[in-house]
N, C-alpha and C positions, 0 to 999 in steps of 0.2 A: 341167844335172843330170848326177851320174856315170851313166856307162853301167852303170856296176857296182852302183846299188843301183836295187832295182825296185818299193820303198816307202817310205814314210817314215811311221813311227809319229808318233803323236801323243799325250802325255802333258799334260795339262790341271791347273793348280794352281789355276784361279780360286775353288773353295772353300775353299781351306787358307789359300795364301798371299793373294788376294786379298781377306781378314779381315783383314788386317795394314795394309792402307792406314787413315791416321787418320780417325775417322771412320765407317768402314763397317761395315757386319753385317748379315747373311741371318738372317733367320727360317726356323723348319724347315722350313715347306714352301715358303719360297720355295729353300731346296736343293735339295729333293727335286724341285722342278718345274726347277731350273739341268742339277740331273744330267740328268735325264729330256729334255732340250733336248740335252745334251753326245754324250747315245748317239742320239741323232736325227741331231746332225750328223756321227758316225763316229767320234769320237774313241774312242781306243784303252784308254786310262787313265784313269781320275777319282778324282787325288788329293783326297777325300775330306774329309779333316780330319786333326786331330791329336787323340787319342781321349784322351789321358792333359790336353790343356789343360781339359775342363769338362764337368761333365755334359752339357752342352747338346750339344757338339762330339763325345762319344763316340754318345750317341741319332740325331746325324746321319747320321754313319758307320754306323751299326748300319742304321739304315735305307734308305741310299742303298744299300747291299750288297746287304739284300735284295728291293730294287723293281730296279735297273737291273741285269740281267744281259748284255746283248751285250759292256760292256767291261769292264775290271779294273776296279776299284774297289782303290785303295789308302790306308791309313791310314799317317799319317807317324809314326815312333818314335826318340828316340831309343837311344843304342843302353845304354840300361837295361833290367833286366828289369823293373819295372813298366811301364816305356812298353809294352816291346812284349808284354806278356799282357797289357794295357787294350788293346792294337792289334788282338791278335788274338781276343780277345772280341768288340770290333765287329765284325769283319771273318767271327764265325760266321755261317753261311748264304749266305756272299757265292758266286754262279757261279763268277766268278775272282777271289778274292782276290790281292791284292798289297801287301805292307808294304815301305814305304819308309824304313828305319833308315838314322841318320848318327850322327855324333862329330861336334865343332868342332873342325879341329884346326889354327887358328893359333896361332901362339906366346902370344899376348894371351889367347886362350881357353883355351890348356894352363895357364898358366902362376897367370893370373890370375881366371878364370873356375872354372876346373873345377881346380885346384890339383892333376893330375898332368902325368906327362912324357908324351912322345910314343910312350915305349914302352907306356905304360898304356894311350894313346890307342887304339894298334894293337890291343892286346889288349882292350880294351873292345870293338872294330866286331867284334873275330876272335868272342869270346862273344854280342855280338848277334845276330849272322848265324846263328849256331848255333842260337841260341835261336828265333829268327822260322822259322826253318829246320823246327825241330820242331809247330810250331804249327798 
């Protein structure tokens, strides 16, 4: 390990991304009992969910915020304004909230996905951040 670092954070996506395996899906309290396991074992972060994908998936987030306070609790957004005011609705009450905003930005996703340039791209995350920023 470097001498030079004297931690290593721990950021946790098993409820967001680990939805995305075919096939699988948490029920709400089997979340609320994963996060409640996550801040047991120390983890730092608990990406949460994506609040703008479904009712079911912002009420998680909403609740995982405010039961598990030792770690951040983060809702993933992209970097739209409805995402990230659904993001940050969940994420009222939370101890430490943390929003996790992104853009797609390879050329197949610019180009063909999201039908701006790269400039737009950059200025979409510059407006998001701003926004999450405020919230």
């Amino acid at each position: 390990m470097d001498p030079h670092v004297s931690r290593v954070a721990i950021f946790d996506t098993t409820l967001r991304d680990g939805e995305q395996a075919p096939g699988f899906s948490l029920r709400h309290e089997q979340k609320l009992r994963l996060a409640r396991t996550l801040d047991e074992l120390g983890v730092d972060v608990v990406e949460a969910g994506f609040p703008i994908a479904s009712a079911d998936d912002f009420e998680a987030v909403r609740d995982i915020a405010r039961e598990v306070r030792r770690p951040a609790v983060a809702a993933l957004a992209r970097c739209r304004p409805e995402d990230i005011e659904r993001a940050g609705a969940a994420l009222e009450g939370a101890a430490r909230p943390r929003m996790h905003v992104f853009v797609a930005t390879s050329d197949l996703h610019l180009s063909r996905k999201l039908g701006i340039t790269r400039e737009q791209a950059v200025e979409a995350a510059v407006q998001g951040i701003c926004l999450s920023r405020r919230l």
